[in-house]
Every structure is written in C-alpha cells, then in structure tokens.
C-alpha positions in Angstrom: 16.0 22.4 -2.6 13.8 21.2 -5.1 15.9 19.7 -8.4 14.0 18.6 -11.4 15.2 15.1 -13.1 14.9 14.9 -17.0 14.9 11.3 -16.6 13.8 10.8 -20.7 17.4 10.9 -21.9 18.0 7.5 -20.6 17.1 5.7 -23.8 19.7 2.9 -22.6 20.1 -0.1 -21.1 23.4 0.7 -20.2 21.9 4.4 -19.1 19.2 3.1 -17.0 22.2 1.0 -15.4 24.5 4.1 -14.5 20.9 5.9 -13.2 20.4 2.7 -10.9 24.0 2.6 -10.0 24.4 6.4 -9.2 21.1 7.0 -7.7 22.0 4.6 -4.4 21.2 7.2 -1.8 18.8 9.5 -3.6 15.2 9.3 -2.7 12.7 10.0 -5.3 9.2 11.4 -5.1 7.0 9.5 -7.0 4.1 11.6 -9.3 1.2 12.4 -7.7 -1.5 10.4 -8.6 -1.6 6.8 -10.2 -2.8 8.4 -13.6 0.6 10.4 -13.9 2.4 6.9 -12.7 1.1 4.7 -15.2 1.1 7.2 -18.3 4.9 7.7 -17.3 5.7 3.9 -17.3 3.7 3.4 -20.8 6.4 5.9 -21.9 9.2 4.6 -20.6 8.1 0.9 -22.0 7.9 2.2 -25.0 11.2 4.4 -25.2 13.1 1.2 -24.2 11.2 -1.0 -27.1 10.7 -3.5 -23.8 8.6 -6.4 -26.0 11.9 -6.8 -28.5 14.3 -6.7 -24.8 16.4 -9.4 -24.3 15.7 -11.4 -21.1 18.6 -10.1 -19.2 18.3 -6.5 -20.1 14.3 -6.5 -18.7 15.6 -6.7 -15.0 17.6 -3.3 -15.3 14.2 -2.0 -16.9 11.7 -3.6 -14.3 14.3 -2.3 -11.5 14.8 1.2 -13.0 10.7 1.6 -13.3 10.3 0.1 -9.7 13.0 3.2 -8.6 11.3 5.6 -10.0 7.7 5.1 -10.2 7.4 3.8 -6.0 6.0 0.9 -7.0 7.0 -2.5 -5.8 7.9 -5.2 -7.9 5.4 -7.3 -8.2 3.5 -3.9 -9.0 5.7 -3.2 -12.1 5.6 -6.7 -13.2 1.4 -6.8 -12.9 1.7 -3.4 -14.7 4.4 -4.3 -17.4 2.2 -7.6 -18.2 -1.0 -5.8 -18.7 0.8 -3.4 -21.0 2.4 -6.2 -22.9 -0.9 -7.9 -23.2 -2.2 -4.4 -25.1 -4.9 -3.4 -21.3 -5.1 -0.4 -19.9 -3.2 0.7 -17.3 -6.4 1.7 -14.8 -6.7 0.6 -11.8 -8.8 -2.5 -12.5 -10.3 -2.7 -8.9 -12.5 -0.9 -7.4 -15.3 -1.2 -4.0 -19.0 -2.3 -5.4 -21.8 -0.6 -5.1 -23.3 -3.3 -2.6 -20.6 -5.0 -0.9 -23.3 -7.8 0.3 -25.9 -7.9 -1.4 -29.2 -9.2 0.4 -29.8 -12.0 -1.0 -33.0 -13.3 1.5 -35.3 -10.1 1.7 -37.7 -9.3 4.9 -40.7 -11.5 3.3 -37.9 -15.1 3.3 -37.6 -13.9 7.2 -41.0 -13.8 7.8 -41.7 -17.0 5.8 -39.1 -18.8 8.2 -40.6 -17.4 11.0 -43.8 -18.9 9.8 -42.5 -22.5 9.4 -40.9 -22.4 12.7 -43.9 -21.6 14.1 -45.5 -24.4 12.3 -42.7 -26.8 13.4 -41.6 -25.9 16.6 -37.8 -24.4 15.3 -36.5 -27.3 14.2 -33.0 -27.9 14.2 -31.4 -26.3 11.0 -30.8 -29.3 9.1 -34.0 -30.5 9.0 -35.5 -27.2 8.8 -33.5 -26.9 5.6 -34.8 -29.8 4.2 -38.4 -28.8 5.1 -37.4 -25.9 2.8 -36.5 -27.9 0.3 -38.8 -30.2 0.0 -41.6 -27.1 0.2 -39.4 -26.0 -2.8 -39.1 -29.2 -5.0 -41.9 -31.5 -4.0 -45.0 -29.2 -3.5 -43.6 -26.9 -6.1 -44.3 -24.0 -3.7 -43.1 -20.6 -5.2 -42.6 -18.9 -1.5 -39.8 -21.2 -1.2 -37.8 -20.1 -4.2 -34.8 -18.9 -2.3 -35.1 -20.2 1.3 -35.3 -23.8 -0.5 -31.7 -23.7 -1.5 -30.5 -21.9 1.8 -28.1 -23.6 3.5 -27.7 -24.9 7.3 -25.2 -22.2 8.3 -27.4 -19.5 6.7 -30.0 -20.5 8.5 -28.8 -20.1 11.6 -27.7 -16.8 10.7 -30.9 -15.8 9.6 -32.4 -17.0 12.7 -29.9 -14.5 14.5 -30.8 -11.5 12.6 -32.1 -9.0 14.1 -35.7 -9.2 11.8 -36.1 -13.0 13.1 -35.6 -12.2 16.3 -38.3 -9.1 16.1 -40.6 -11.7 15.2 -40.1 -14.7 16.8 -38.7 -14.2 20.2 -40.6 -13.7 23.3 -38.6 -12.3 26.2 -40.5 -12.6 29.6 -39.8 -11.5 33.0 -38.2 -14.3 35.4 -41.3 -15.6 37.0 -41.5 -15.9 40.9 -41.5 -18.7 42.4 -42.5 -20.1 45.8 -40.4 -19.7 48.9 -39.7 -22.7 50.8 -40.9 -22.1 54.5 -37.9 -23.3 56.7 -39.0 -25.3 60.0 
C-alpha cells in the first residue's frame, strides 16, 4: 500500500510537533536522489521562516527535517548552515581527477638512479642532502624537484618499481666449492 503524504500543510511549529509525535512507528522513504532532498529542505526552511526561529523552536525543525529527509543530524545541521549562510545546497565534494598526482616524473627516477650510481646509494639522508646541495649550491636545474624531496620519499622512490628497473641487478646464487670430507 502505497499512501502519499502532503507534508506542506505543516506550516507550524506546533504542527511539525504533532507530525513528530504521531509519526513514532511510521517509516518514511526518503526522495530519490540528493537533488529532490535538498530542494525539499530549502522549501521547508523557508515555509517555517527558520533565520527569524526562536532558539527552542529550531530543534523541532532540525528534528522534523532529519525524519523526513533520512538524513542524520549532523547532516541537517551542515545543510541548514550552508543555507543560512546563502550556499548552495550541492554536494560540495566530489573524487579528483588525479587522486595522486605524480609529482617526481620517470626522468627524477632516472636522475636518482644516476647519483646513486655516482655515490654508491647512499643512505637517504645524505642522499637528500646531495640533492640539495646539487639544487642550491651548484644551481643545477635537474635537481628542481628531487632537491626538496624528502628522506621518506626517497626511500619510496627507491622502491618503485621504475628504480628498481634500473638499478637492481638480480644474479643467480653463485656455486661455491665443496668441502672434501677426510
């Protein structure tokens, strides 16, 4: 059974009250979709004038919307504040483009390769200040990135798989001599 609620002639906060008090067991279905939501909630702050509300009769308001809308509570109230603050109701989030953006590109990998060649791998703080000082002191422009880079990224980079391509040498175990018993 399907019943349709007319839910606009609650223009009260005495109304919203008795819909809050009588609606106990009910369980409402929500709008579909967060567009429907939000327009619907922009209406209802408005029917209820909820910027000229007293303090104790925004609870029954922020209760009935949090009925409902579905919403939780601290939902309504991030909703109800941008409203009151004149922002749109969007959705305000939403995934980047690039979640991680590369920041040291395949030529920094192959430049650290290089001066770990040169040095022998040095341990990643002095490494770092190797960089840095290729950076600062010699005013080399290679460096421009990998001269701020710091000792944990380092290490990382030397894990990556592009490193590792470049600078690690896997050999077979080598045999060794067996030892003649007497």
């Amino acid at each position: 059974m399907v019943i349709d609620m007319n839910e606009a002639q609650a223009r009260t906060i005495e109304q919203a009250r008795q819909v809050l008090a009588g609606t106990q067991v009910m369980e409402f279905q929500a709008a579909a979709g967060d567009a429907g939501r939000y327009s619907w909630i922009k209406m209802v702050l408005k029917r209820f004038d909820y910027p000229r509300l007293a303090r104790a009769d925004r609870g029954p308001v922020l209760a009935y919307l949090q009925r409902l809308s579905g919403y939780s509570r601290s939902q309504i109230t991030r909703l109800v504040s941008r409203w009151d603050a004149g922002k749109p109701l969007v959705k305000s989030y939403c995934a980047p483009r690039c979640p991680f953006a590369r920041l040291y590109t395949p030529a920094d990998v192959a430049l650290l390769v290089d001066v770990d060649r040169a040095m022998g791998t040095l341990s990643g703080p002095a490494t770092a200040c190797v960089l840095r000082r290729q950076r600062e002191v010699f005013g080399d422009e290679r460096f421009e990135r990998l001269g701020s880079i710091s000792v944990g990224h380092l290490y990382n980079l030397r894990h990556s798989a592009g490193y590792r391509n470049q600078r690690v040498r896997q050999t077979k175990t080598q045999q060794t001599k067996r030892v003649q018993a007497r």
